[in-house]
N, C-alpha and C positions, 0 to 999 in steps of 0.2 A: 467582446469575449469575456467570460464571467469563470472562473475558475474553484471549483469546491472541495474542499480540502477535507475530507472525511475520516477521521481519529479515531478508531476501535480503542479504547482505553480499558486493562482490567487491572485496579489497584497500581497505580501511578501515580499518588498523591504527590510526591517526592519533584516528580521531571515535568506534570502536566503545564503548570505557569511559565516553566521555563521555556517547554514548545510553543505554548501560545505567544510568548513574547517575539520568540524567534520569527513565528508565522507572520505575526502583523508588523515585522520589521521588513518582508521582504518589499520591495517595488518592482512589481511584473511587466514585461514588457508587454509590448501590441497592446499599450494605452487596458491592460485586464484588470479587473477589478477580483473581488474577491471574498469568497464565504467560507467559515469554518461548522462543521458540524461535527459534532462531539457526540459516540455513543458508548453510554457508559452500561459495561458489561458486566453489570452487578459486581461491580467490588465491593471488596470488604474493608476497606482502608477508606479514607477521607478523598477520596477521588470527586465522589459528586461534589460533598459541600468546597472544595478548594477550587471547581469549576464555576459552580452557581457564585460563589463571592468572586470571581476573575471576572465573569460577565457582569454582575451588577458595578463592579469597578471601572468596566468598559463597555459601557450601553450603548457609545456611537462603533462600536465593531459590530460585523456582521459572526456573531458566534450564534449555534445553535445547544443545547444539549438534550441527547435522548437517553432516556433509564430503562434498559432492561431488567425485568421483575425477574427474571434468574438468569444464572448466568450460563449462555448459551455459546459462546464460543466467537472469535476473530470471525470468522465467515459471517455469523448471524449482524455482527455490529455493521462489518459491510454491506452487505442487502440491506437494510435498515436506512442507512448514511444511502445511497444507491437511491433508494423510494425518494429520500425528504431533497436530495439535493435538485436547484436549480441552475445548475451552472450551466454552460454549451460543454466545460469539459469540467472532470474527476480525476482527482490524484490520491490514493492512499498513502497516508501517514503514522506511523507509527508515532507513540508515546514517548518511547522511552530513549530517543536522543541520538540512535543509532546513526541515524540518516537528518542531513540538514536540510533545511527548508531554503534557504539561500539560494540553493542549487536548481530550488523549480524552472529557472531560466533556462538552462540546463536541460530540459525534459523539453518543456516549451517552442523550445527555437523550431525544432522541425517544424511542428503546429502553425507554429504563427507567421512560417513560411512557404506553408502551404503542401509539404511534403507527407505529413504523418496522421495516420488515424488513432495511432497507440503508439507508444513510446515507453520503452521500459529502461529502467536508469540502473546498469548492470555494477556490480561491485570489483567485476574482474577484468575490465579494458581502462583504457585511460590511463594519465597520470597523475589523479586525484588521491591521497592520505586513506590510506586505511590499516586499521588495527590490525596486528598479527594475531588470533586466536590456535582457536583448534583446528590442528591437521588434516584428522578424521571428518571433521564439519565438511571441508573446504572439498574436502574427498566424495566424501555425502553429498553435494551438492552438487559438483559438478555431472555425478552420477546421473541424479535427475533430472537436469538440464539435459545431458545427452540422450537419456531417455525418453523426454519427452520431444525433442529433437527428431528422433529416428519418425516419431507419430505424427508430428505435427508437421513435419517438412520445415520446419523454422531452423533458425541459426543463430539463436540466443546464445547468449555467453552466463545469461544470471535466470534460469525462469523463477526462481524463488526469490527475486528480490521484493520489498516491501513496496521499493518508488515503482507504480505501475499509472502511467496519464492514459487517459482514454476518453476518447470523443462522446462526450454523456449519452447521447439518442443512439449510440450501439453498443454501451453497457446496459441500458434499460431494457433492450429489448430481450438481453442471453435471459436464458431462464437457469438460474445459478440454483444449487443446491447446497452445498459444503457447507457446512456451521463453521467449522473450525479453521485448520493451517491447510484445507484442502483447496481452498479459496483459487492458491498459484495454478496447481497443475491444472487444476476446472478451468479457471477462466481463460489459460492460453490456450488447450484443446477447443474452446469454443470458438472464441478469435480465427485461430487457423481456420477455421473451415466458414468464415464468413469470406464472399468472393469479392476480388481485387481488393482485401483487406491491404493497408499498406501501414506495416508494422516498423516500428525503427529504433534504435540501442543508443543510450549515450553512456559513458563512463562518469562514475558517480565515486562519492567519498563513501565510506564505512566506517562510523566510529563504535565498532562492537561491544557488546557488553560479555560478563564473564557470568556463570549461575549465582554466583554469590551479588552482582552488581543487579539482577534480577530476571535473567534471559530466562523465558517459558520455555520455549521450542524443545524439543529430546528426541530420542531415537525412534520414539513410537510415531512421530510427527513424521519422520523420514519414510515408515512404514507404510504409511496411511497413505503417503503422496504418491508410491509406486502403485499403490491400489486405486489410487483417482486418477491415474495417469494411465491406466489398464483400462480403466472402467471410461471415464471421456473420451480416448480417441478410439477405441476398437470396441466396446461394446455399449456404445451410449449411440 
């Protein structure tokens, strides 16, 4: 079992070293090994060169990096990381520290017990640490979740969260669209309607960030996801 750990990075000079360290600190169970693939989403910030010098400092890691010539959005990084990776299974990762890597045990266990084809690592069950943000977010969110909920016949608790594991040979095969933060609702609308998909939730930490600490996401984001979530299950 080979696990690929895929980074959409855009201007994260600041947290990228920090993640990698984190990453190649964890020890996976079910004996997994493990690859990092890094796509860097045309920042503007010292993101590549703080990657490129992190690899040549760690040449026996399995790190990739890919450089998009403009910048095309969280989705496009995914398809990208999606193509290059080899693993049997894919887990997206964010940059920016939100979500610990520690935790892939976490996501993992069903898998490597034989129960799960997707595992999505929800922020709102469990009794794992998470930052008290915005109300409105958490409002936002749940909204979407429900929404895509009513479409998909699912019973998520997080569809928007970042930690998504998924059995690499029925991610390659969806045929994804979304560049951007459409990424969530897309790919669970597709999920759902793959048969005896067997889908499953574990409770995860959330260490959020604030717009000043450098959270992208905004209301138009939230927009967008009622429109991918209209457009994937009922007219896609």
């Amino acid at each position: 079992m080979k696990l690929s750990v895929l980074i959409p990075v855009y201007n994260e000079d600041k947290t990228i070293s920090v993640l990698l360290d984190k990453i190649l600190s964890v020890k996976l169970i079910g004996n997994s090994s493990i690859e990092i693939i890094v796509i860097n989403d045309y920042s503007t910030d010292n993101t590549k060169q703080v990657v490129e010098e992190y690899i040549k400092d760690h040449s026996d890691s399995h790190i990739r990096l890919y450089n998009q010539d403009f910048n095309q959005g969280k989705g496009a990084a995914i398809h990208i990381g999606i193509q290059k990776a080899s693993g049997s299974h894919i887990i997206i990762q964010d940059a920016d520290l939100e979500y610990n890597p520690e935790e892939y045990n976490i996501l993992l266990q069903p898998v490597v017990d034989g129960f799960a084809d997707v595992v999505y690592g929800s922020r709102f069950m469990g009794g794992n640490p998470h930052r008290i943000l915005f109300f409105w977010h958490s409002i936002g969110n749940k909204f979407l979740t429900s929404l895509s909920n009513m479409l998909t016949n699912l019973n998520l608790t997080d569809m928007e969260t970042c930690y998504k594991l998924f059995d690499a040979q029925i991610l390659k095969k969806l045929n994804l669209k979304e560049k951007r933060f459409g990424f969530e609702p897309e790919v669970t609308a597709k999920i759902s309607r793959i048969p005896n998909i067997r889908v499953y939730e574990v409770g995860i930490s959330y260490y959020g960030r604030t717009y000043v600490d450098g959270k992208k996401i905004g209301w138009r984001d939230g927009i967008h996801a009622i429109y991918c979530i209209l457009r994937y299950n009922i007219f896609s």
